[in-house]
N, C-alpha and C positions, 0 to 999 in steps of 0.2 A: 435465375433472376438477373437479368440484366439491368444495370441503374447507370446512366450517361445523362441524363437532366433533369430539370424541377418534375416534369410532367411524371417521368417515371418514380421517381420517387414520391410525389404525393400521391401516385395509383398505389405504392405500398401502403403507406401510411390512411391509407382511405381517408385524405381529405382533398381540397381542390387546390389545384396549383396557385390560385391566389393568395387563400389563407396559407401556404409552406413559405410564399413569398413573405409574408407578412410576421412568418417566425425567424425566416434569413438575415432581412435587413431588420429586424426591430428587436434582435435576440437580448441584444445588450437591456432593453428597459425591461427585460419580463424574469427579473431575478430582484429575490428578496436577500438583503445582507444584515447577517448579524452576527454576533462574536459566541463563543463558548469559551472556558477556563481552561487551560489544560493540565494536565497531571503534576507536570512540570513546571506550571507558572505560566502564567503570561496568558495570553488572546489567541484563540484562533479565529478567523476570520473565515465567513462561510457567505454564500454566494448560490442561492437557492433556486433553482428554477420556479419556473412557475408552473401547473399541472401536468396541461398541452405540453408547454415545450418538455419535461422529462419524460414525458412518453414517449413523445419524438427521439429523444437521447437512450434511453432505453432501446428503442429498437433498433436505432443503430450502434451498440454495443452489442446487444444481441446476436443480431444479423450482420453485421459489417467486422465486429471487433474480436470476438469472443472467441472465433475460428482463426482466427492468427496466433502462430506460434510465437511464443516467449523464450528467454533466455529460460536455460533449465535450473539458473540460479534467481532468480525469482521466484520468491513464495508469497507474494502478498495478492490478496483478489483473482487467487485460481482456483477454481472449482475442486474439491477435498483436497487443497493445504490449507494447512496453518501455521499461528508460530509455532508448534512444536516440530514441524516439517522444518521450517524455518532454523530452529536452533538445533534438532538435531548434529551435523555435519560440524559443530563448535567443541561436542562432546569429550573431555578429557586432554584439550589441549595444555600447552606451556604459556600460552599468551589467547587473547579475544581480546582486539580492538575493534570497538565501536566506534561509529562514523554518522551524522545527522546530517541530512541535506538540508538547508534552510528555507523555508518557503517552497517546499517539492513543488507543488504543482502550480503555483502563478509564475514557477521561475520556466516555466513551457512557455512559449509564446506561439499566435495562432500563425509565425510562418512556420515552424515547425512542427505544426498540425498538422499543416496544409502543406509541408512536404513528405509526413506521415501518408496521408493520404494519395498523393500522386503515388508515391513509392507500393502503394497497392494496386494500381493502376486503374486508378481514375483521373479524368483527363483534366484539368487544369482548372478551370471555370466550375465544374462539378466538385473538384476537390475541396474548392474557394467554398462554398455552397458549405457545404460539411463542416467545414472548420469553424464557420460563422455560427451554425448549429450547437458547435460543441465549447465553443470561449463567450466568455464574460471580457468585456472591456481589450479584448485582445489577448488576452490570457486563459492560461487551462485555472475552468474554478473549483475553488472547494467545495464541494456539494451535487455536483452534477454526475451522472450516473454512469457520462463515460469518459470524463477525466480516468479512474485507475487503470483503464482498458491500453488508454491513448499514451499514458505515462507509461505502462509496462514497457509497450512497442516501441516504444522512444529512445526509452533505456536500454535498451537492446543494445546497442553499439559501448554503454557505458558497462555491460553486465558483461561482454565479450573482453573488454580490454581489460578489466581486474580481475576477472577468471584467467586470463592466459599470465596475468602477471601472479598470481598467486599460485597457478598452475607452474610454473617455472622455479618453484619454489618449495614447492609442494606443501601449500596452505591449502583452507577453504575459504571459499568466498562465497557468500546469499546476501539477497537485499529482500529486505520486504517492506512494502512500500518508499518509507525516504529513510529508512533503518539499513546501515550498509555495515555487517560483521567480516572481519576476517580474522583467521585464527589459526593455529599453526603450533609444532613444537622448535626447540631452542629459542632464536632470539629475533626479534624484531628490532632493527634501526631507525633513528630517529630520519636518519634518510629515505628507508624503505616505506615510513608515515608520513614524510611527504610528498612521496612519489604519486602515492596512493591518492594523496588530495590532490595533487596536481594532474590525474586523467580524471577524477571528477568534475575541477575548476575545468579543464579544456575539453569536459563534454556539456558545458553551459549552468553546472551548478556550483552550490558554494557551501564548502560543508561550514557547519556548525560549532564553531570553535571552543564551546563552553559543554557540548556533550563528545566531544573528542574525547577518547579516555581508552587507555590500553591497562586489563588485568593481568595481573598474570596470578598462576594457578594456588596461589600462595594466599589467596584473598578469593573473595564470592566473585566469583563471573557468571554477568548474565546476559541472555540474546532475545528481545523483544521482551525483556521482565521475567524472563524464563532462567530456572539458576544450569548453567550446564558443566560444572568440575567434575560432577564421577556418574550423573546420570541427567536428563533433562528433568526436573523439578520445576514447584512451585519454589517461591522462598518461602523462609520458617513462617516467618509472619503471617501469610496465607493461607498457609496449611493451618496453622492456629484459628486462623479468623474462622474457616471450612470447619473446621471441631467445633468450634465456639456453636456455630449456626446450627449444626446438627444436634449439639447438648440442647440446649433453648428449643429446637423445635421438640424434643424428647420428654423434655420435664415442663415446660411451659403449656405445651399442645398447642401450637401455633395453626391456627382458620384461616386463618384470610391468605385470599387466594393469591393478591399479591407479593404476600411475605413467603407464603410455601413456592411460589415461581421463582421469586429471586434463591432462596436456601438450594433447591431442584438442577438452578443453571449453574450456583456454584460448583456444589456439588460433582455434576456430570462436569465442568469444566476441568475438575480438581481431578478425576479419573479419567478422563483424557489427556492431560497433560504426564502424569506419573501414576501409574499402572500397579496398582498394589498399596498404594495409599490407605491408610486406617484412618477410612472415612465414618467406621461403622457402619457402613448400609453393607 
């Protein structure tokens, strides 16, 4: 598959070069925004495409993005990981500090989309094309299907340089998605935590200063909600809430199909995560 301009690409897309023209220059009004709560508190701010265009975005994640390699310390949005992949490598340390990128992906702008894309080699004007495709307002959006694609690949350069510095150290270091752990035995300095923010700050992001937070082994450590001091778990709470559902579904007899699905996903999540869990089934 060769793609160098609109033509070739709306022959993928099976539509006509007018109508791709008219998703290039118009991409920006063909998104719906609205907010969701997060766990955490506060707004997330989402950025929807519209049918057309995430089919469009879809296949080139697909076809464009999905075939490019990641840092091997990325676990977020690759095909069988998870966070248990994720917090594995945290397992039994003397420290795990957490690090929150703020605003991960509107903090992407579309020239470093669009120098994402040249650096694949696509030529300049085609590149342009793509990146228009893939931003909201000039930004990587919340919602779109290959913003995680374009953000792994991006990070790439940010995922090399705190691996070689954790590497020199002999820590670990994974990101998944804007979730950045690193962990390690003996001790961690208040210097070696800034150093740390400071090749994030100078690869365009800004960590989050209010989920900043370093455990150490002496207290619950956890890496994407996941507890990791002597094995990767749920927390108690979880595990409790996981018992609770399975008693109620036991003695209650719970029907409805959407109650037995959500009990089902717990469930299977709660055995995927910790392997021998007294789930009862």
């Amino acid at each position: 598959m060769t793609l160098d301009s609109k033509v070739s690409l709306a022959n993928e897309l099976e539509i006509s070069e007018f109508e791709l023209s008219k998703y290039i220059f118009r991409a920006d009004y063909l998104y719906k925004r609205f907010s969701i709560p997060k766990k955490s508190g506060g707004q997330r701010h989402i950025s929807a495409p519209s049918r057309e265009l995430k089919r469009i975005q879809k296949w080139i994640s697909t076809n464009l993005l999905k075939s490019q390699p990641v840092h091997e310390a990325c676990t977020g949005y690759r095909v069988g990981m998870s966070i248990v992949d994720n917090a594995q490598p945290h397992v039994g340390k003397d420290f795990v500090l957490n690090a929150d990128i703020e605003d991960f992906f509107p903090s992407i702008n579309i020239d470093r989309v669009n120098s994402l894309f040249e650096s694949l080699g696509y030529e300049q004007k085609f590149a342009g094309y793509l990146s228009r495709l893939c931003t909201h307002d000039e930004l990587l959006p919340q919602g779109a299907p290959t913003s995680p694609d374009l953000a792994n690949l991006i990070c790439k350069s940010l995922d090399e340089r705190l691996s070689e510095f954790c590497l020199q150290r002999n820590w670990s270091y994974t990101r998944y998605c804007d979730d950045i752990t690193v962990s390690g035995n003996g001790h961690i300095s208040r210097s070696e935590i800034d150093a740390i923010c400071k090749i994030i700050s100078s690869e365009g992001f800004k960590v989050n200063d209010r989920k900043l937070r370093v455990a150490r082994k002496t207290t619950q450590q956890r890496v994407t909600g996941l507890v990791v001091n002597e094995r990767v778990n749920l927390p108690r709470r979880e595990r409790r809430r996981v018992r609770a559902m399975i008693h109620r579904k036991e003695t209650s007899g719970v029907t409805s199909k959407s109650a037995l699905n959500k009990i089902h996903g717990h469930v299977a999540f709660a055995k995927m995560v910790a392997l021998g869990l007294d789930t009862g089934e």
